[in-house]
N, C-alpha and C positions, 0 to 999 in steps of 0.2 A: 504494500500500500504506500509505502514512501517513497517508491518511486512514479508512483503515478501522481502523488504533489509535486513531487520534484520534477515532472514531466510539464504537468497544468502550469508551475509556478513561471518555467524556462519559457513557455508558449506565449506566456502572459508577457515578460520582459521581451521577447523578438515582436509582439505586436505590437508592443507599447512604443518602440524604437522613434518607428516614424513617423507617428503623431506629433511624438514629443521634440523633436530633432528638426522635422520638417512639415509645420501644420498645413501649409497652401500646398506643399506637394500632393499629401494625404489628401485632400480635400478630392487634389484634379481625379487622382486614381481610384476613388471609391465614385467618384461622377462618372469616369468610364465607364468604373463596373456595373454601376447601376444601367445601364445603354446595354451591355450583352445581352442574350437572348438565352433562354431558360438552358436549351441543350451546349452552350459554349459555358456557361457557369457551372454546370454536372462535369463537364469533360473538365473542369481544372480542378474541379474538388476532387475525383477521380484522382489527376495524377497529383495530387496534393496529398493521396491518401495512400498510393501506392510509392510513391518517394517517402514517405512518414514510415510506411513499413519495410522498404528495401534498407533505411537509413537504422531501420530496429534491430532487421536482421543483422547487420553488418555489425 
């Protein structure tokens, strides 16, 4: 179980990056992303979840 805080915790600090570093960058990229289309949003969560897990196994 403490490494699944220690997992959530590390997720929480690479999100937090670049808001806090660069708020009008974040701004432009989450306005993109809202503009994609439901099956281009599935396809990077995909390999956002398959790179999450090649990066587990390794």
């Amino acid at each position: 179980m403490d490494w699944l805080l220690a997992a959530l915790g590390l997720m929480l600090v690479v999100e937090g990056l670049l808001p806090l570093l660069s708020p009008s960058s974040w701004r432009a990229t989450f306005s993109k992303l809202l503009q994609l289309q439901d099956g281009q949003l599935r396809f990077m969560g995909l390999l956002s979840v398959t790179l999450g897990l090649v990066i587990l196994w390794l």
